[in-house]
C-alpha positions in Angstrom: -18.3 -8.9 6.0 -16.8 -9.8 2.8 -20.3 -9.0 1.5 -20.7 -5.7 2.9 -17.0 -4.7 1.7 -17.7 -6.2 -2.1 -20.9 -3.5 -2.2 -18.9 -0.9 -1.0 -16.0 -1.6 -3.3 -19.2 -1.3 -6.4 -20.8 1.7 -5.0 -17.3 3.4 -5.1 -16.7 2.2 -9.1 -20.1 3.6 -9.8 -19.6 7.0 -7.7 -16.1 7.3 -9.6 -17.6 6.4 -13.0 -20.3 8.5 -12.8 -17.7 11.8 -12.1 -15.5 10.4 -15.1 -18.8 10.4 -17.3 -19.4 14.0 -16.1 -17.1 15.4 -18.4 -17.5 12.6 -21.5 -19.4 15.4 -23.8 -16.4 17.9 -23.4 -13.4 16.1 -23.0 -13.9 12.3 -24.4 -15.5 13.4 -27.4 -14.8 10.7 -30.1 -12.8 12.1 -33.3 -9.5 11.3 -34.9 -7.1 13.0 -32.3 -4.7 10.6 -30.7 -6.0 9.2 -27.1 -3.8 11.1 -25.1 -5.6 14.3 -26.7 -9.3 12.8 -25.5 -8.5 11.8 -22.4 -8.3 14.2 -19.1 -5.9 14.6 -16.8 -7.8 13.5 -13.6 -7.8 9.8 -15.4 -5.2 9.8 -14.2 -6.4 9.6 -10.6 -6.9 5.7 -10.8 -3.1 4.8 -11.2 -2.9 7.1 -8.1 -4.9 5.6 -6.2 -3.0 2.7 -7.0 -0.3 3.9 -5.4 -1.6 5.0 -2.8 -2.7 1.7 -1.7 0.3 0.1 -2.3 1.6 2.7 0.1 -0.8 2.9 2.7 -2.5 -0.2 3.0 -0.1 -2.3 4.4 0.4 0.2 7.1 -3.2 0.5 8.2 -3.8 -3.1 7.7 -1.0 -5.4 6.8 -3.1 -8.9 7.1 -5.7 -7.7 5.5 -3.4 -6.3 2.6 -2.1 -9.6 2.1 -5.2 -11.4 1.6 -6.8 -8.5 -0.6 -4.7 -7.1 -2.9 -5.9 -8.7 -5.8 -9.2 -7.3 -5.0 -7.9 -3.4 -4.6 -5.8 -4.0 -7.9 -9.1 -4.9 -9.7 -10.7 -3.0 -8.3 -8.8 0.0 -8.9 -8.3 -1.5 -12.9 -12.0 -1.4 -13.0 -12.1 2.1 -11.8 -10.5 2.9 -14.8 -11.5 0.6 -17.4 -15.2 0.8 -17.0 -15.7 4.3 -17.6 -13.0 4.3 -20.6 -15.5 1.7 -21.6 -18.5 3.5 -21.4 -17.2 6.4 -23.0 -14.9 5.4 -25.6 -17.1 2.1 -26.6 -16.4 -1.3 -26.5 -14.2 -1.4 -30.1 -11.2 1.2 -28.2 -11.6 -0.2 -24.7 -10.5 -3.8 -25.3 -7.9 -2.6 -28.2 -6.0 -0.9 -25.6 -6.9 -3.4 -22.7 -5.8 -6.2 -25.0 -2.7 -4.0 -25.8 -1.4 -3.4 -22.4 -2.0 -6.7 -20.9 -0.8 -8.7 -24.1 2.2 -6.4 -25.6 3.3 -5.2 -22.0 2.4 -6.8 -19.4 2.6 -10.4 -20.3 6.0 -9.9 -21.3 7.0 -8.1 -18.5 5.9 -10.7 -15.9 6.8 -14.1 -18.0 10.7 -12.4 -17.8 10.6 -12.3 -14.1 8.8 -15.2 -14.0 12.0 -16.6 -15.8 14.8 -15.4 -14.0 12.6 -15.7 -10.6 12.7 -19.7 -11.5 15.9 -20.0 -12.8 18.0 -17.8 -10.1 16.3 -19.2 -7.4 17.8 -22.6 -8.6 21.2 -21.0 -7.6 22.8 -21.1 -4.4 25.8 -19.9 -2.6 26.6 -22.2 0.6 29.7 -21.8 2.7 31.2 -19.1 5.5 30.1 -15.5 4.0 29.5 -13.1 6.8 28.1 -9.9 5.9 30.4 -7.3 6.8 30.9 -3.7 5.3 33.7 -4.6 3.5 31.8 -7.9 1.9 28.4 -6.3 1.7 29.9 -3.4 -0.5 31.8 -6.2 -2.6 28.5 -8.1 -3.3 26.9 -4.9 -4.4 29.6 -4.2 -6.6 29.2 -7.4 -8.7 25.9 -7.0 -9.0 26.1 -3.4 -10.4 29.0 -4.5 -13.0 26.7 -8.0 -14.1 23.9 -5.8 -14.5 24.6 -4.3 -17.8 25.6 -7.8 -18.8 22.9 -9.9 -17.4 19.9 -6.9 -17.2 19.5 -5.0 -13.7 16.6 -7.9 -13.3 18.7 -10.9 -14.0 21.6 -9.7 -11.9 19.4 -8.5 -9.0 17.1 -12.5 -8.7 21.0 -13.8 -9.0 22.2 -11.5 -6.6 19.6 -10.8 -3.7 19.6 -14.2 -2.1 23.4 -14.5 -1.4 23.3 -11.1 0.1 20.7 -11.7 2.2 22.1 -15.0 3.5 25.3 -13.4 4.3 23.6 -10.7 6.3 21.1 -13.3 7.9 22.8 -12.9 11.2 22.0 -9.0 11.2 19.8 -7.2 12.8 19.5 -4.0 11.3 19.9 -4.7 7.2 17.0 -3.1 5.5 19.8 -0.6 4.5 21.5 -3.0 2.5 18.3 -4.1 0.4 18.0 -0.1 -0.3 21.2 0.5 -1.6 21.1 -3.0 -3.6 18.0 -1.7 -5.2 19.8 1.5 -5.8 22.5 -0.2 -7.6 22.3 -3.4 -8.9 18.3 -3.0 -9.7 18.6 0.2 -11.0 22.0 2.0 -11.9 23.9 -0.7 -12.8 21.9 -1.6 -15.7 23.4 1.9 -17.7 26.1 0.8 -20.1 24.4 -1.7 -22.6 21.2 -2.1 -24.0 20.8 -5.7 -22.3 21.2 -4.1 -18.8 18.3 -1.7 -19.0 14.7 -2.2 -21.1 14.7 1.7 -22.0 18.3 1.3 -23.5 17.0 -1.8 -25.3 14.2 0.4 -26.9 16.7 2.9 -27.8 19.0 0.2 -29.6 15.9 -1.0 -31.5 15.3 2.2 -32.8 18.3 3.0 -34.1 21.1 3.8 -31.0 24.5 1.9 -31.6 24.8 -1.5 -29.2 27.9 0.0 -27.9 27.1 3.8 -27.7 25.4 3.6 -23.9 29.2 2.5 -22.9 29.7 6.3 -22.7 27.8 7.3 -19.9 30.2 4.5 -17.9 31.2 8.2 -16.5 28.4 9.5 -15.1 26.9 5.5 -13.5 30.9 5.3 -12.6 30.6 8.2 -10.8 26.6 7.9 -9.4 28.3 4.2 -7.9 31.8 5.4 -6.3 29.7 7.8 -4.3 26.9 5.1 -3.3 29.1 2.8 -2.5 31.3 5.1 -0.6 27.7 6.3 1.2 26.7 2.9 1.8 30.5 1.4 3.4 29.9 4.6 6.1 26.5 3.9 6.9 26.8 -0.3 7.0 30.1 0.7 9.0 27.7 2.6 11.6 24.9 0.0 12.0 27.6 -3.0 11.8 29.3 -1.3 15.2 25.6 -1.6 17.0 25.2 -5.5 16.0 26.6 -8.5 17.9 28.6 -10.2 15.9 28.7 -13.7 15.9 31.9 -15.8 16.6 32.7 -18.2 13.3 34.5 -21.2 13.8 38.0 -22.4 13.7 37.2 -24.1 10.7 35.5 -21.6 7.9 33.3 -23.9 4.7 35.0 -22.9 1.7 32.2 -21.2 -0.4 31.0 -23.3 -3.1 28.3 -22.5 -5.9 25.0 -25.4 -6.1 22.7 -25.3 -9.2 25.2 -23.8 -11.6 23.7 -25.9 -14.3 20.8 -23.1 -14.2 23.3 -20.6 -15.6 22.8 -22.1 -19.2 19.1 -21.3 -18.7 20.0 -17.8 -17.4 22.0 -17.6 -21.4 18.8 -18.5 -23.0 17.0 -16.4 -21.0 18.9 -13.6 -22.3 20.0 -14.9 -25.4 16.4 -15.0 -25.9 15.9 -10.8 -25.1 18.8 -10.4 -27.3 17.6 -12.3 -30.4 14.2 -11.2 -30.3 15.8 -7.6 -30.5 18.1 -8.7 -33.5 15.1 -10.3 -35.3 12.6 -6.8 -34.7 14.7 -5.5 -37.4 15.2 -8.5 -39.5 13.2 -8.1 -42.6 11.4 -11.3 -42.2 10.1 -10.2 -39.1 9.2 -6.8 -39.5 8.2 -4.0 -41.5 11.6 -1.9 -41.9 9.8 0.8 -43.6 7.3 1.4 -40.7 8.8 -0.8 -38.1 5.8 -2.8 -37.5 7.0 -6.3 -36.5 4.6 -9.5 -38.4 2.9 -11.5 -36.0 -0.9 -13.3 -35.3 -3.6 -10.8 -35.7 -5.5 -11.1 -32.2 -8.2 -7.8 -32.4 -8.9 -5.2 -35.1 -10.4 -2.0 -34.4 -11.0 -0.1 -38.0 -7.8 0.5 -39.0 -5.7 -0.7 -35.4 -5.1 -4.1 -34.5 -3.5 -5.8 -31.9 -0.8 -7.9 -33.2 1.0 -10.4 -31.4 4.5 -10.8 -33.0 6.2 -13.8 -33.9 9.4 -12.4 -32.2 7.4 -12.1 -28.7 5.7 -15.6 -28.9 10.0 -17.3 -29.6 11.5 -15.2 -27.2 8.4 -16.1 -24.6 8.5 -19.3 -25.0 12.1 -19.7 -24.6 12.1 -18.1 -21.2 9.4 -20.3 -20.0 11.1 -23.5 -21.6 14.1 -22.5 -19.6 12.2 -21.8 -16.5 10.6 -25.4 -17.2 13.8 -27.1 -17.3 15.4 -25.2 -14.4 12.4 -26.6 -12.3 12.9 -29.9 -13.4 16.6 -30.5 -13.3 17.0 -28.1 -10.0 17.3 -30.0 -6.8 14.3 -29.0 -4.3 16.9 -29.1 -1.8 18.8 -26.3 -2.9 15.5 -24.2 -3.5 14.1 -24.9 -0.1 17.8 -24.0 1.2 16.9 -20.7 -0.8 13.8 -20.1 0.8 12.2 -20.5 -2.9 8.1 -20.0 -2.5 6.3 -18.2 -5.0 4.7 -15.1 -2.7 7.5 -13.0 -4.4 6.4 -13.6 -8.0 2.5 -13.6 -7.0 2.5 -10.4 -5.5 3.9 -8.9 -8.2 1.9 -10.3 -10.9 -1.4 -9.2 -8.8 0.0 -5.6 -8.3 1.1 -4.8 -11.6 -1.9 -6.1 -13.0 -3.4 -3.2 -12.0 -0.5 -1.0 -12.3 -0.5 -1.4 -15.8 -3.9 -1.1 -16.3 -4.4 2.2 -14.5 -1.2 3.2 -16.4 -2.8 3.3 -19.7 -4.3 7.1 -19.7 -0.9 8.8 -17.7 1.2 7.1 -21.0 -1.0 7.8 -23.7 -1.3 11.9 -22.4 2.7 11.6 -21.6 3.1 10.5 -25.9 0.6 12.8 -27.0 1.6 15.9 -25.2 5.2 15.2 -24.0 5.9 17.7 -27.0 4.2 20.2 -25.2 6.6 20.1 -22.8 9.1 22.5 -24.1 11.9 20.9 -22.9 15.4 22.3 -24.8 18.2 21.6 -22.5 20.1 18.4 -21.1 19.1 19.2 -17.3 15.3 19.4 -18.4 15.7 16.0 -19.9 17.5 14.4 -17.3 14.6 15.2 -14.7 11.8 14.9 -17.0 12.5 11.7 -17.9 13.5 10.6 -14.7 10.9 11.7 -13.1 8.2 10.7 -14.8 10.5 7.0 -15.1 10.2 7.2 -11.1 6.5 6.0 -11.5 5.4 5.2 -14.8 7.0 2.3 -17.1 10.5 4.1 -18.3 10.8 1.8 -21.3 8.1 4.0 -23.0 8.9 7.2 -21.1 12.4 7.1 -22.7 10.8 6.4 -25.8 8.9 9.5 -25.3 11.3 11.6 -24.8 14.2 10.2 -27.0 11.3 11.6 -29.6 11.3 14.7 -28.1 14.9 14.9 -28.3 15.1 13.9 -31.6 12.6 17.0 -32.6 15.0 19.6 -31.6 16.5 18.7 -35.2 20.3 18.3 -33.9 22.3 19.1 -37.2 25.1 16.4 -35.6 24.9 13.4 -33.3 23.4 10.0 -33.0 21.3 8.8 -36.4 18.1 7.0 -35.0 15.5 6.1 -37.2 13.4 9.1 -35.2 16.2 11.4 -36.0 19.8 12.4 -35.4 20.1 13.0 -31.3 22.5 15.4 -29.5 24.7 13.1 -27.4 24.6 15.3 -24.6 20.9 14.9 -25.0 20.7 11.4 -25.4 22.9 10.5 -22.4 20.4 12.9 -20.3 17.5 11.2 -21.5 19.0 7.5 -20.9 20.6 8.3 -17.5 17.0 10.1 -16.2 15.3 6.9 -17.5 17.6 4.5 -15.9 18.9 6.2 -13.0 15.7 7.6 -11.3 13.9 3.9 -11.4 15.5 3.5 -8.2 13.1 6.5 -6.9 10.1 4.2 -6.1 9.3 0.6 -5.4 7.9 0.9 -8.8 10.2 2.6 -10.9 12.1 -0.3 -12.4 10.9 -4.3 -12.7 13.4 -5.6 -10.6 12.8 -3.3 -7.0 9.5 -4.6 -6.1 10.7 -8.2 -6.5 13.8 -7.4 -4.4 11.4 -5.6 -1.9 8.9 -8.9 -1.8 12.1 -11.4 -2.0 13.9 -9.6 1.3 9.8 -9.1 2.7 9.8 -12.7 2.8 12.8 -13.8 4.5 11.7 -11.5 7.1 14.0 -8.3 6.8 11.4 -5.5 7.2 11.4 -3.1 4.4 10.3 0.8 4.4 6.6 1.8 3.4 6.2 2.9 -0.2 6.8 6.1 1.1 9.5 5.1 3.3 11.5 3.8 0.8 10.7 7.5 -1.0 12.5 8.9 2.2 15.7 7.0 1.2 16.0 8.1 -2.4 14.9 11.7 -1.4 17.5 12.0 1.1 20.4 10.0 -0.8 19.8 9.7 -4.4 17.9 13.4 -5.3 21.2 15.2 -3.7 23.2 13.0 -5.2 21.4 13.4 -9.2 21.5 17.1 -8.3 25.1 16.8 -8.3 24.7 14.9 -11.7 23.1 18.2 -13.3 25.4 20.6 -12.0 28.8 17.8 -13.5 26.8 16.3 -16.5 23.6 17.9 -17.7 24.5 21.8 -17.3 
């Protein structure tokens, strides 16, 4: 059987290929155009398949989802990667293969890896019983710690309290939504720690402090969520049976709070290694290239892994190290601590970030092209797009864009001077519409696996679009018509 389905998987990376290599002559044409300008739009089609699998998959076949995702992420990597290989020779291929998994993605997963370790070494015991009026309180300290701790940081510390205080519950898939809306996503708006696409914008140029101004329009996006969230949790609370607590209530009390020092080097780590990207023994300041160990040269590119990635790496997994060691096993089997959470979303985004490689290098080659000229066509363009692609680069994208227009006044950055009218649309799409899709911000599909696991039954992929279509689109039109106009 396994057989059988390993042939079928090859015949369908050969059909595929072959239809990619159909157009090679025309449209993958070797020259000196950026790749975004050889490369179609249909190459697109793997990462979309990609989703689609992640979206339909586990509802055709849920067992068999589980034990073969890895296989349908490589597969679907491969799908991509061998005809780019083919056609654009072995020399770009691995340069951007080595790129993505090396710059991006290894970053990207040892981070979570961190905080995953670390926060689930952290434990809230005592009487907390999940009630409107607590469950709207928990969400609120998640959104404020998140531009202090990163929406990921606040969300691993967060998600496990708030799913122990709604244990008892019966209908709570609700309150893992609107956590991911908020605390995962939103919350992350007013500093450059909360958010990676504000981090990228502070690297190149944006004032630490400056994202404190759009506290208005997050302030505003989380008095109405909230206030959404308190009516709804107020409805499904009413159908639930709620349980009698005792005469005596256990005072709550905080286990594993040693782990919070490896929580500050995890993100004293983040910070630093942004601090030394423009320290002059670290980097380029003409060009901005940072120094680093030369990995792969392909004529005049190379892949260069900086010295500020390998410290700031290696301090989150030293910190994860020690939180493992010093952590009771107690308090993470109280926690429910395995790693499915973190496996799953290694093995997805694997391929994820893989298939991602043509939709970002046509979005920075032609994301010019666009035309866009007003706040409300930033806002959506950059959200959108953020909705499915990685929005650190998408921002990065389109903070260029903005910085085109030529803005005689406004924020210096070293890709120009920025409206800040424009600026704030650009950050707030980026950082606001991650909460559209599973896969729209680090931090939801961990939540998603997290809450999977301790058996509260989450929407589809498509599902979950449902919720933000219905709730959040209405809700950012409303931020156009205030905000953006």
């Amino acid at each position: 059987m396994e057989g059988m389905a390993l042939k079928r998987l090859l015949l369908l990376v050969l059909l595929v290929s072959g239809s990619f290599l159909s157009l090679s002559g025309v449209a993958w044409a070797s020259g000196g155009n950026e790749l975004g300008h050889l490369l179609p739009w249909w190459s697109v089609l793997p990462f979309v398949g990609m989703l689609l699998s992640i979206a339909i998959f586990p509802l055709v076949n849920s067992h068999w989802w589980e034990h073969n995702m890895g296989k349908v992420s490589a597969f679907w990597a491969l799908v991509f990667f061998i005809p780019f290989l083919i056609a654009f020779g072995s020399g770009t291929a691995f340069f951007q293969a080595l790129e993505v998994y090396l710059l991006d993605y290894l970053p990207f997963i040892i981070l979570l890896f961190g905080l995953f370790v670390v926060s689930g070494g952290i434990i809230l015991r005592g009487t907390l019983q999940g009630t409107p009026a607590v469950n709207v309180l928990l969400l609120l300290v998640g959104t404020a710690l998140a531009s202090w701790v990163g929406t990921t940081g606040a969300s691993m510390l967060l998600i496990r309290p708030v799913i122990r205080a709604n244990e008892w519950r019966r209908y709570k898939a609700h309150i893992i939504i609107f956590f991911i809306f908020l605390v995962s996503n939103i919350g992350g708006s007013l500093t450059p720690v909360g958010d990676p696409p504000l981090f990228l914008g502070y690297l190149r140029g944006v004032p630490f402090f400056w994202t404190m101004r759009l506290i208005v329009p997050m302030g505003f996006n989380v008095i109405i969520l909230l206030a959404l969230y308190y009516i709804l949790d107020s409805y499904f609370y009413r159908k639930e049976s709620v349980p009698e607590l005792k005469n005596e209530r256990e005072p709550l009390r905080v286990e594993g709070l040693h782990n919070l020092i490896y929580l500050g080097i995890i993100l004293a780590a983040v910070i630093t290694s942004g601090i030394l990207a423009k320290n002059p023994a670290f980097a380029d300041l003409k060009t901005g290239a940072l120094y680093g160990i030369t990995l792969y040269r392909h004529g005049e590119e190379a892949v260069v892994l900086p010295y500020t990635n390998i410290i700031r790496d290696l301090a989150i997994l030293l910190a994860a190290f020690l939180s493992w060691k010093t952590t009771s096993m107690d308090i993470r089997k109280d926690n429910r601590f395995t790693w499915g959470p973190i496996k799953e979303v290694a093995t997805l985004f694997a391929g994820i970030f893989m298939t991602m490689i043509p939709a970002l290098a046509i979005l920075h080659a032609r994301g010019a092209e666009l035309g866009l000229t007003h706040p409300a066509q930033f806002f959506w363009a950059a959200g959108a797009l953020s909705s499915f692609l990685d929005n650190a680069p998408t921002y990065l994208v389109f903070l260029t864009t903005a910085a085109s227009l030529g803005a005689a006044s406004g924020v210096p950055t070293t890709l120009g001077i920025v409206a800040p009218k424009m600026l704030m649309a650009v950050s707030c799409g980026a950082v606001f519409m991650g909460a559209n899709t599973y896969i729209g911000n680090a931090p939801n599909f961990m939540v998603r696996s997290i809450a999977e696991e301790n058996n509260i039954r989450m929407p589809s992929f498509f599902g979950y679009m449902a919720w933000s279509a219905g709730i959040l689109i209405p809700l950012f039109i409303m931020d156009t018509l205030i905000f953006f106009r």
